[in-house]
N, C-alpha and C positions, 0 to 999 in steps of 0.2 A: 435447344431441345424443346417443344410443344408439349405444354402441357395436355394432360384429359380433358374433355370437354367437361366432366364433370367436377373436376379441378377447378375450375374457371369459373363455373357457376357458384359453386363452394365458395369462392373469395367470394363474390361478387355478392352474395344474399351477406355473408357477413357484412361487409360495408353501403350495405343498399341504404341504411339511413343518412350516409355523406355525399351528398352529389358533387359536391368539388372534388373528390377521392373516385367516384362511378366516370366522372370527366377525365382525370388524369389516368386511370386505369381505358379510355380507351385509346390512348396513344402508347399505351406498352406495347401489343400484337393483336393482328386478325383476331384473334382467338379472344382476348378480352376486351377487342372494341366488341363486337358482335353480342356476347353475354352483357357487357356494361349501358350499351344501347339500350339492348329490350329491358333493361332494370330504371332506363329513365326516363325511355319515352312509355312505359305500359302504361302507367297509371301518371296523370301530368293535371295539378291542379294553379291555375290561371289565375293567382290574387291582385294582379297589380296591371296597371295600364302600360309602362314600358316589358314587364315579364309577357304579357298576353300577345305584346306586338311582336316581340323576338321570337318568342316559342311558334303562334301562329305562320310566320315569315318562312322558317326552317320547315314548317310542316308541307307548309304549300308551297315547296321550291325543292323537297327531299323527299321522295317517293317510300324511299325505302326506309324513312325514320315514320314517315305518317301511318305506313301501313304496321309497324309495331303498337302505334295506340289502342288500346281497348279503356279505357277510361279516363273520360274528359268531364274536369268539373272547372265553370268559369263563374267570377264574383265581380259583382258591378264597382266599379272606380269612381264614385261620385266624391270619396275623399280624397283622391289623388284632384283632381280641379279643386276641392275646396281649396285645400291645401295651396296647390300653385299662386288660387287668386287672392288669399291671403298673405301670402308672403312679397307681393307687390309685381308678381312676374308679367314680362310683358305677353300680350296675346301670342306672339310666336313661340310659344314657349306652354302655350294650355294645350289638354290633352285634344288633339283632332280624333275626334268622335266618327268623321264618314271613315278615314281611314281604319280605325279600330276595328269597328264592324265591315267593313270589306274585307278585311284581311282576315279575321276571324271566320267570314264564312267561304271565304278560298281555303282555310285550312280543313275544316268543316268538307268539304267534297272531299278533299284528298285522303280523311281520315276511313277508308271503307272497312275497315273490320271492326271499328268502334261498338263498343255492348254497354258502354254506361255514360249517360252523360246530364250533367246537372248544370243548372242555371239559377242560381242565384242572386238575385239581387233585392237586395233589402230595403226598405220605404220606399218601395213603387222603383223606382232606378228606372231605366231607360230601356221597358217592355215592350215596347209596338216596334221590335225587330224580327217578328220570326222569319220573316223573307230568308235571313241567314240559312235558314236550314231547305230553300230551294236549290233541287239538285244532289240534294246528298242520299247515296246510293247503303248506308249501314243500315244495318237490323239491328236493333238495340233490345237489352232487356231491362232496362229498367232505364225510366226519364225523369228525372225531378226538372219541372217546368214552372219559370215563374217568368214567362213571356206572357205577355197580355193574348188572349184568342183570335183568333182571327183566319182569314181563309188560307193563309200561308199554313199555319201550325194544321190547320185543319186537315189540310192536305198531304202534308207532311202524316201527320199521326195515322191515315190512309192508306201510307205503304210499308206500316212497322206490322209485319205478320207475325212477329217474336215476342212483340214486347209484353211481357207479366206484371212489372210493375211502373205504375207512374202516380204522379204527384202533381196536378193544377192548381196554381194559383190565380187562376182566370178559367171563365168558361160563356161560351153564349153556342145553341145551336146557329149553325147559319146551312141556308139551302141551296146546297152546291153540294159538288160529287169532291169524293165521296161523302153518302150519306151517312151520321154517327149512331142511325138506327137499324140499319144493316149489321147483321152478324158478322160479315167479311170486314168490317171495321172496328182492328183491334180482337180479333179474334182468341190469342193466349192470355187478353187481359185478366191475371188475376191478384192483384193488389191494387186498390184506386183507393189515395188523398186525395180530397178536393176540399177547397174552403168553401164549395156551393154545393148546395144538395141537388139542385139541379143537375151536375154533372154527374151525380150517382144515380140520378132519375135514369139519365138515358144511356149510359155508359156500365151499367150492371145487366141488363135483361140479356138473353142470349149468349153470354160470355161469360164462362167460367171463374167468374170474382166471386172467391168465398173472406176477405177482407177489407172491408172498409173506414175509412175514415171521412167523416164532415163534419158539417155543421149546421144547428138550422139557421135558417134563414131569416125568418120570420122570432119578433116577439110576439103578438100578441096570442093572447091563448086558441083561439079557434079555426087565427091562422096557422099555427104551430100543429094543430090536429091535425087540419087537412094535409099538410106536409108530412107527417107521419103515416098519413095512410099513403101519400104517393111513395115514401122512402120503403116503407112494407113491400107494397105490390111488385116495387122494381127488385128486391134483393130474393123474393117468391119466384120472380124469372130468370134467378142465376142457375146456370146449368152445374152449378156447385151450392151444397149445403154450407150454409155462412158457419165459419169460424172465430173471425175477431169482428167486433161490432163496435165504433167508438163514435161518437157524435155528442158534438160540444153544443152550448148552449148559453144565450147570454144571459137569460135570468133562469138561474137554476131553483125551481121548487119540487119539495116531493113530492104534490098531489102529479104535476106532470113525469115525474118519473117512474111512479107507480101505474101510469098507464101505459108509459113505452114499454117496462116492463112486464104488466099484463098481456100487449098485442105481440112483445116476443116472445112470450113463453105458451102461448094460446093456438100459435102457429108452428106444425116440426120443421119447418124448413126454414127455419130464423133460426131457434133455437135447440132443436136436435143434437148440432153439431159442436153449439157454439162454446169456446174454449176463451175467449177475451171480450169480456161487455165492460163499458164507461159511455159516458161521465153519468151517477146516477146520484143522487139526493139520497146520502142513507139517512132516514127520519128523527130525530128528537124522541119524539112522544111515542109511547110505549105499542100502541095499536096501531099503529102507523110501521110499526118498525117490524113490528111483529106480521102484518101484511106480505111488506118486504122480504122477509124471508120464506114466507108460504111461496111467493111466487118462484125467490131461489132455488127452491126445493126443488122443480121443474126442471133445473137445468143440469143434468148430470153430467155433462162433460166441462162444464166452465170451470177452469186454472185460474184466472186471475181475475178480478172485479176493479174497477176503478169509482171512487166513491166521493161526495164533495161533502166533509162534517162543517164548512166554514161559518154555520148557524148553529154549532154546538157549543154554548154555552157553560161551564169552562171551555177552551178547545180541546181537543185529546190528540195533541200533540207531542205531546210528549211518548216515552218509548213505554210507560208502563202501560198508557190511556191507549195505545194504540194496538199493544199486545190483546189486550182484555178484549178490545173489540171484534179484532181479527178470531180469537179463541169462540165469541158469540155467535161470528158470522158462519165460522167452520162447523155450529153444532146445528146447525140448516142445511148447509152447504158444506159437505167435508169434502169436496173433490177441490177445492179453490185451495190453491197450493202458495197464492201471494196477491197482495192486496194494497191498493198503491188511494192512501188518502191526501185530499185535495183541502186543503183549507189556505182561503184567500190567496187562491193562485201558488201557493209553494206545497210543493208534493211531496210526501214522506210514504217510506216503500217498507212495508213486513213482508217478510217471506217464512216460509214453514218448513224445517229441518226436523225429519223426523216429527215428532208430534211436537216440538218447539216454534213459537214466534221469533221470529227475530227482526228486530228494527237496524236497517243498514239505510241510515243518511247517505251516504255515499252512494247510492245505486243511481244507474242511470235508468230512467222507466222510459223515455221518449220513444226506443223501438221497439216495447215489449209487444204492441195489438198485430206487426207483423212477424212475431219470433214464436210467441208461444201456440 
């Protein structure tokens, strides 16, 4: 007797964390291959060099398991080769890299209803592939990309009329069709990472991005100005009022953050809307700090601030030193509901319960500038 289809879904969301168990549930029936399938081909992350050749093989040889994926994230294998060539193995035996990427991007065409897809690879890995993605027919909505630029991705990113969110870890204009100064290029973009400001230069104007993340480019100070007034101009021509705002920096002082904060709060179409600002220098010295929150005061819709104390002397790292500060910033600022401070790179998160601070070590802040 056949069970309900919703029967079957039932098990199936229970045991969706055992894939040996989602495997042997589709050799029971019709019925719970078809539910156990779409639970293990939907979402399929690629950590390892033999996982990515198997998974990708099935994709591009099974039609009807490729077209269940909507989310693909694949992670570069440079320690699977360490590893081989370490243990004394002979060259038949190290990862073949043409094949890898062949077959990754035959599975890559066959994947057509695909909506997420990330690329990972960490310290540089093996980026000057995007050819891979010649020929593939998905609409994606969100891309994290850490393939090197180049006229393949170029063109590719060309024909994504969906995509809202993405994430570069490379960028260069190049002049070829399509051009990335066209409005028809990237049209729904509204979330853009980029580790280059350049890429927010020309990938903001005309296109509805009311959140950003970069970084500048430049240290020196006057080159750091002039890249603030081009980072201005271009978030002035988003066809959306900015709401999170984050741009890192490698030498963080407050005289310059009191001016990024001047020129965002000087303009309503920076700051009008804006609900997440960092990375900014909250000041030491008393008139200094006190400035700082004259310009807060501007901002009435900012939730969360991201702030760097790692010149504060004690540090106020601690949960007492960091309640009190949070209680000072909100007597400026009382619409900032959580406050995420930065000293020497480790980041500690207050958030505001009721008219209470509370210090949760435990919180993850890395997606707050696109959540809140």
């Amino acid at each position: 007797m056949a069970l309900p289809p919703d029967a079957c879904s039932l098990i199936v969301n229970y045991v969706a964390d055992s894939k040996p168990t989602l495997v042997s549930l589709c050799t029971v029936s019709k019925q719970f291959q078809v539910a156990a399938e779409r639970a293990l081909y939907n979402t399929l992350h690629l950590t390892t060099y033999d996982l990515t050749i198997t998974i990708c093989r099935v994709l591009s040889c099974t039609s009807r398991l490729a077209w269940l994926a909507a989310a693909l994230s694949v992670y570069n294998h440079e320690d699977d080769e360490d590893e081989a060539s370490s243990s004394g193995e002979d060259d038949s035996q190290l990862p073949d890299w043409d094949l890898y990427w062949n077959v990754l991007a035959a599975a890559l065409r066959k994947t057509t209803r695909l909506q997420f897809l990330n690329f990972h690879f960490k310290d540089g890995g093996q980026t000057e592939k995007a050819w891979i993605l010649d020929g593939c027919t998905f609409q994606l909505r969100t891309f994290h990309c850490d393939l090197a630029w180049d006229a393949h991705l170029q063109t590719f990113l060309g024909t994504q009329n969906r995509l809202s969110g993405l994430y570069l870890a490379d960028f260069q204009s190049l002049a070829i069709s399509p051009s990335i100064s066209t409005s028809v290029f990237l049209p729904k973009l509204n979330v853009l990472e980029c580790t280059f400001s350049e890429a927010a230069a020309a990938l903001v104007p005309d296109r509805p991005v009311c959140r950003v993340k970069t970084c500048f480019t430049h240290s020196r100070l006057e080159e750091k100005r002039t890249e603030l007034q081009i980072i201005a101009a271009s978030l002035r021509q988003s066809r959306r009022r900015l709401r999170a705002l984050d741009i890192a920096d490698s030498s963080y002082t407050p005289e310059f953050s009191l001016e990024l904060l001047s020129r965002i709060t000087s303009e309503p179409a920076l700051g009008s809307e804006l609900r997440y600002l960092g990375t900014l220098v909250l000041p030491v010295r008393g008139r200094q700090r006190l400035e700082f929150y004259g310009y807060l005061m501007r901002l009435s819709q900012l939730r969360c601030i991201e702030v760097d104390v790692s010149d504060w002397d004690p540090s106020p790292t601690h949960a007492p030193a960091l309640r009190a500060l949070t209680h000072e910033l909100r007597l400026y600022c009382p619409s900032v509901t959580s406050v995420i401070y930065v000293h020497d790179f480790e980041r500690h998160f207050v958030q505001i319960e009721g008219h209470i601070a509370t210090y949760d070590e435990d919180a993850s802040t890395d997606g707050l500038w696109h959540e809140i």
